[in-house]
DOVEX-63762 format. One record per residue (C-alpha): x negated, y, z negated. Coordinates in steps of 0.2 Angstrom, whole numbers, padded with zeros to 4 digits, always signed. Layout:
REM residues N
XYZ/...
//
This chain:
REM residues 408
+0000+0000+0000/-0013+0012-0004/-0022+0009+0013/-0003+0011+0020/-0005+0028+0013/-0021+0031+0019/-0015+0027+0037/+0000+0039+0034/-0010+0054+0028/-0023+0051+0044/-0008+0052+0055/-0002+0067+0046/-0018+0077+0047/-0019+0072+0065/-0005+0080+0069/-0007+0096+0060/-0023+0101+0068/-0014+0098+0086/-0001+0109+0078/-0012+0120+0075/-0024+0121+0092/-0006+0121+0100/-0002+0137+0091/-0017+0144+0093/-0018+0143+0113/+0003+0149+0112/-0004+0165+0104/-0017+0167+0115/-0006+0166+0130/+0009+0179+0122/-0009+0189+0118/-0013+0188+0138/+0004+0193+0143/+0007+0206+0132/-0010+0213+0136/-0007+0213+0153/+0010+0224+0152/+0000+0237+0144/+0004+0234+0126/-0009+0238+0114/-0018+0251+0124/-0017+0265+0134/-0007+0268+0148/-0015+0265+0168/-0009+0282+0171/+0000+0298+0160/+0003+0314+0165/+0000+0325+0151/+0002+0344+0159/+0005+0354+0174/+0000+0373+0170/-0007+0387+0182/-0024+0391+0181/-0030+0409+0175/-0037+0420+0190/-0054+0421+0193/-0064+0430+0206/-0063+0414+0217/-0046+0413+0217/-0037+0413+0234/-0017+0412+0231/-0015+0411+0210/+0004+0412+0213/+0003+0395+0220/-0011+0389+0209/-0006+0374+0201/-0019+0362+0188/-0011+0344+0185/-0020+0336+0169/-0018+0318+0169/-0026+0303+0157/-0031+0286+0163/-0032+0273+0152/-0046+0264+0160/-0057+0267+0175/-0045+0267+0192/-0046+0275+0209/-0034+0289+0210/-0024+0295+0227/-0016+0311+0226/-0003+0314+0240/+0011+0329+0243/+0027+0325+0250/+0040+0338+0257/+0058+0338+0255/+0057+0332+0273/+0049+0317+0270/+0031+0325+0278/+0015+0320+0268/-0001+0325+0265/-0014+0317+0257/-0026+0326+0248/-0037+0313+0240/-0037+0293+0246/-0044+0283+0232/-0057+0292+0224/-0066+0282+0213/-0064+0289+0192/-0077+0277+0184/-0071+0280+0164/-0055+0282+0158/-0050+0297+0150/-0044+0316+0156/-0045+0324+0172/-0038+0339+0182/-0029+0338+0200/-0032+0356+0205/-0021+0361+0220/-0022+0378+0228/-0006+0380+0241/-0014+0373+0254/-0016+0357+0263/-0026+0348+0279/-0023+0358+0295/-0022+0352+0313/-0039+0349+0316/-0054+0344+0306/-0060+0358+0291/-0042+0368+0292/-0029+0371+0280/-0013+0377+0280/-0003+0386+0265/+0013+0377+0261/+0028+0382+0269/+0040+0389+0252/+0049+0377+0244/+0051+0362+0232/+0037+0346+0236/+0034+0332+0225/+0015+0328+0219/+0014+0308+0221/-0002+0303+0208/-0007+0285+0210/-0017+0275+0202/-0025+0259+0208/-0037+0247+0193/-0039+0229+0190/-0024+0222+0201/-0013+0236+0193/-0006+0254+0201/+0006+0266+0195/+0014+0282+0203/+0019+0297+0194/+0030+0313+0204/+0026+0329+0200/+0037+0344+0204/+0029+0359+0213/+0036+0374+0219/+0030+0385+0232/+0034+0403+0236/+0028+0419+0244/+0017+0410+0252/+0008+0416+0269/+0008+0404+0283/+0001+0412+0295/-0018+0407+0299/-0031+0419+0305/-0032+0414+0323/-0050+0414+0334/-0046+0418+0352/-0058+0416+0366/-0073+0411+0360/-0087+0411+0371/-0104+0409+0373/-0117+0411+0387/-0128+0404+0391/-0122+0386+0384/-0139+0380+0387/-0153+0387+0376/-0171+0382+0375/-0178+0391+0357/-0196+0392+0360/-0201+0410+0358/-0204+0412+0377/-0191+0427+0381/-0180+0415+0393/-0164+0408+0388/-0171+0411+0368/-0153+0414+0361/-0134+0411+0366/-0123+0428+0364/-0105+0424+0355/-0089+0434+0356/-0073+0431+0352/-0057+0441+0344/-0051+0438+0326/-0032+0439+0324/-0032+0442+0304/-0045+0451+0292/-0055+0434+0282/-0071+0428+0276/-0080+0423+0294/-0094+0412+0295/-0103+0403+0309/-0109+0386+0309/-0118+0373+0320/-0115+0354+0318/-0126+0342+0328/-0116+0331+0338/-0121+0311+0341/-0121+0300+0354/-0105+0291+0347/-0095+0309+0342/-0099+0311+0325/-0104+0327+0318/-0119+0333+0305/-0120+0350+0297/-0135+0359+0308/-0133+0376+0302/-0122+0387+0292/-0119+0406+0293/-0115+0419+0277/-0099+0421+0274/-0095+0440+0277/-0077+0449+0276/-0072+0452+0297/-0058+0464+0302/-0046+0460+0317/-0053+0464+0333/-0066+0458+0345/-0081+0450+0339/-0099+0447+0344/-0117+0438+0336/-0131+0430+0344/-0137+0412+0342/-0155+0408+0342/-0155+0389+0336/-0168+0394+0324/-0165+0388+0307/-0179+0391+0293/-0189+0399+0303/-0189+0382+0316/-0181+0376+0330/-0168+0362+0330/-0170+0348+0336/-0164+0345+0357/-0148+0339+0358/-0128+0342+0360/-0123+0353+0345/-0105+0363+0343/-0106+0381+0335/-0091+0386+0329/-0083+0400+0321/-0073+0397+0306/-0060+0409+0296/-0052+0414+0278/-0037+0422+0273/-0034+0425+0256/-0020+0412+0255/-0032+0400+0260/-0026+0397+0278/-0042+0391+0288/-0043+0391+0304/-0060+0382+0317/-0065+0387+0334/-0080+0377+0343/-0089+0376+0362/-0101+0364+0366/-0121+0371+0367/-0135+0361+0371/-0153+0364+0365/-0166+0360+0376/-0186+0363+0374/-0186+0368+0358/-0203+0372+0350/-0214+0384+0340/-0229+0393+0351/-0244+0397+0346/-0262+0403+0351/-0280+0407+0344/-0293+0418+0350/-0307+0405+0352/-0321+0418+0357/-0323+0436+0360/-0334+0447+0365/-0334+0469+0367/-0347+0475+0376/-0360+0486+0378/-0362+0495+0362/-0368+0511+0368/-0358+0519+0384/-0361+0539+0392/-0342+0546+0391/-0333+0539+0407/-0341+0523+0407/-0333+0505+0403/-0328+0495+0387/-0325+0478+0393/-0320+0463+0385/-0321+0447+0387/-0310+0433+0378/-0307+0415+0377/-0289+0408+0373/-0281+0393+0371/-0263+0390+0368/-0262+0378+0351/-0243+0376+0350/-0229+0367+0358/-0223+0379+0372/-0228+0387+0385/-0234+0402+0384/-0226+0416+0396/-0239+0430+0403/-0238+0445+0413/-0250+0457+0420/-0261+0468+0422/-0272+0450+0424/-0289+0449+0423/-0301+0462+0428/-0289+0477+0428/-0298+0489+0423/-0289+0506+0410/-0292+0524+0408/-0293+0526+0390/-0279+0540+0390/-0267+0525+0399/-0257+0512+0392/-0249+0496+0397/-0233+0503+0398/-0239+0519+0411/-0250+0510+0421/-0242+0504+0438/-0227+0513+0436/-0222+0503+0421/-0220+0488+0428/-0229+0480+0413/-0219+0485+0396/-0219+0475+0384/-0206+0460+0386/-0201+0449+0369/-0210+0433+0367/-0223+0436+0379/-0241+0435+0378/-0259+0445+0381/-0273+0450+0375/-0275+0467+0366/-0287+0478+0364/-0288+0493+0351/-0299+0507+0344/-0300+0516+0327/-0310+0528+0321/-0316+0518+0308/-0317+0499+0305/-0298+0496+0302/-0288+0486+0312/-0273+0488+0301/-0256+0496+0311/-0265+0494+0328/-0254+0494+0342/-0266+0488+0358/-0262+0500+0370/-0271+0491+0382/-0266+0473+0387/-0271+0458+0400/-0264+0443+0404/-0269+0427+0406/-0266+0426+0425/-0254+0411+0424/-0243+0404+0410/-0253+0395+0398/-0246+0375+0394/-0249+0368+0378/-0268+0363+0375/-0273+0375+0390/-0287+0388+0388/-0289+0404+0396/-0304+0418+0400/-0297+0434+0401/-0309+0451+0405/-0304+0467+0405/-0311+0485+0402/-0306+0502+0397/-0315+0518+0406/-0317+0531+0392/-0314+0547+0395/-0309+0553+0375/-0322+0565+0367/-0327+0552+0351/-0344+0549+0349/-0340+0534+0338/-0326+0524+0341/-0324+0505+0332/-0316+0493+0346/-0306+0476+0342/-0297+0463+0350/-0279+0451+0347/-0266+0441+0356/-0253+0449+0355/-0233+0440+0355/-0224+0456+0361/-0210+0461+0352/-0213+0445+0340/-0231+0446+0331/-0247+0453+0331/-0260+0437+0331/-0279+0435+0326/-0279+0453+0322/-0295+0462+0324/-0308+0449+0330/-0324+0455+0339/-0326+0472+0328/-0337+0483+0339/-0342+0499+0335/-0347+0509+0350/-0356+0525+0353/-0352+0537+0366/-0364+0552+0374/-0361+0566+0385/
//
């Protein structure tokens, strides 16, 4: 009998511990569900606010301002959208990722995409609904928000007829084709800027450039276009310039043409040797000098005359000789030559000025000789020599310091 008992407290014991592991898993699964319908922790998604945000110097329309605060209760992926009593919708945020749970601000100003890529449009007045969703761990939940719109200005700043010409610009310093000219007519006073955006073979688009925003009344407008940026030449290639626009109510509006840059490059040259001779002249006799140049950049480097050999009258000029068919034209390049009364080539101007005889390609030297008759009643007169980037720069400035004495 007592073994009897033994066997019937065993089976006893058994059956409680399976009672137990029984309960135990029930718990854990009620535990599971309950977790997974959000009790015991915070809500996927609460809005907690909607209030209008104090002006600020950066406000466009405060009137149709509007901050939505919300609190996620665990990290999500939040789609903000606004519908219209029409059924229209916008979307102004498609599942952007908010990696801790917590507060945030939907910040909406009036406006909404536009027609065409980097516009906006104020909205129409009236009643829309603010559709917040939030997207984590196989859950989602949408809240409405009520927004109402009025006074609101809908009409954008329009940008009529933009041109430019050329379409084709080669940014390389050498006077031809350097820069685009761009006009076109504003229909309503905003924040202007210019812009470039590099255009890929397959159609997408990368910032190349962006202007200053600057305040544009209505009327015809006009800027030029180098393709310079940073003090270098983009790269070649298919780019759209653009004009974009601002109104207060934060309408945006976009114009673009199509420009193409082609052999773009910085130019560049150094005196290699030079040479002022003699050092004693009799008043109306020759200065001559003799120089070597070679062209160090990546251009070509555009010349014009007098060429080697011409020879000056030390009252003349490169822009009076010849009946001034040499003035100085932008980006191009000779050699100069200067006199001071003392050994200061600072502010020097080189009145008198060769070429190189031919337009000089990258690597290519040059010997250029010239020489000035002088006729000026100095007995002393210091004489130097540069390359000169007329209209751009004044380069190796005041090599070959000669001084030279002049008798009766």
């Amino acid at each position: 009998m007592p073994a009897g008992h033994a066997r019937a407290d065993g089976r006893d014991e058994a059956g409680r511990a399976i009672f137990r592991a029984v309960r135990i898993a029930l718990l854990g699964l009620l535990a599971l569900a309950l977790t997974g319908c959000g009790v015991g922790r915070a809500p996927l998604l609460t809005i907690v606010d909607t209030t209008v945000p104090s002006p600020s110097p950066g406000a466009t329309n405060v009137t149709n301002r509007l901050d939505i605060h919300y609190q996620l209760g665990m990290p999500a992926q939040v789609t903000s959208r606004i519908q219209a009593s029409d059924g229209t919708v916008w979307t102004l945020y498609e599942a952007q990722p908010r990696p801790t749970a917590g507060d945030y601000v939907l910040a909406l100003d009036g406006t909404v995409s536009g027609p065409d890529p980097g516009e906006r449009r104020a909205l129409a007045d009236g009643q829309y609904q603010v559709l917040l969703r939030a997207d984590a761990a196989g859950q989602h939940l949408e809240l409405p928000v009520s927004y109402g719109v009025s006074g609101a200005d809908t009409t954008p700043p329009d940008i009529q007829n933009l041109t430019l010409l050329p379409d084709h610009i080669s940014p390389n310093f050498d006077a031809l084709d350097d820069v685009t000219q761009v006009t076109y007519r504003l229909t309503k006073t905003a924040m202007v800027n210019a812009f470039a955006d590099r255009v890929a073979d397959d159609g997408t688009r990368e910032e190349a450039w962006r202007g200053e925003r600057v305040k544009t009344e209505v009327g015809e407008q006009s800027l030029q276009w180098d393709g310079v940026v940073n003090g270098q030449p983009l790269p070649a290639g298919t780019y759209e310039f653009g004009i974009r626009a601002e109104d207060i109510a934060g309408n945006v509006s976009e114009a673009r043409q199509t420009v193409t840059i082609e052999d773009p490059g910085v130019p560049d040259a150094t005196i290699v040797s030079a040479r002022i001779t003699p050092s004693q002249i009799v008043r109306g006799g020759q200065v001559c000098v003799d120089v070597t140049v070679r062209n160090i950049g990546q251009t070509v480097l555009r010349t014009q005359g007098p060429d080697s050999g011409y020879v000056y009258n030390s009252f003349d000029s490169f822009s009076s000789i010849l009946d001034r068919q040499f003035i100085d034209r932008g980006g191009y390049w000779r050699v100069g030559l200067a006199w001071s009364g003392t050994p200061d080539p600072g502010g020097a101007t080189y009145p008198y000025r060769w070429g190189f005889g031919h337009d000089l390609q990258p690597g290519e030297q040059a010997q250029v000789h010239g020489c000035v008759e002088i006729h000026d009643q100095q007995s002393k007169m210091v004489f130097f020599a540069s390359l000169v980037q007329e209209k751009v720069a004044i380069h190796d400035s005041g090599v070959a310091l000669t001084p030279i004495t002049i008798t009766p």
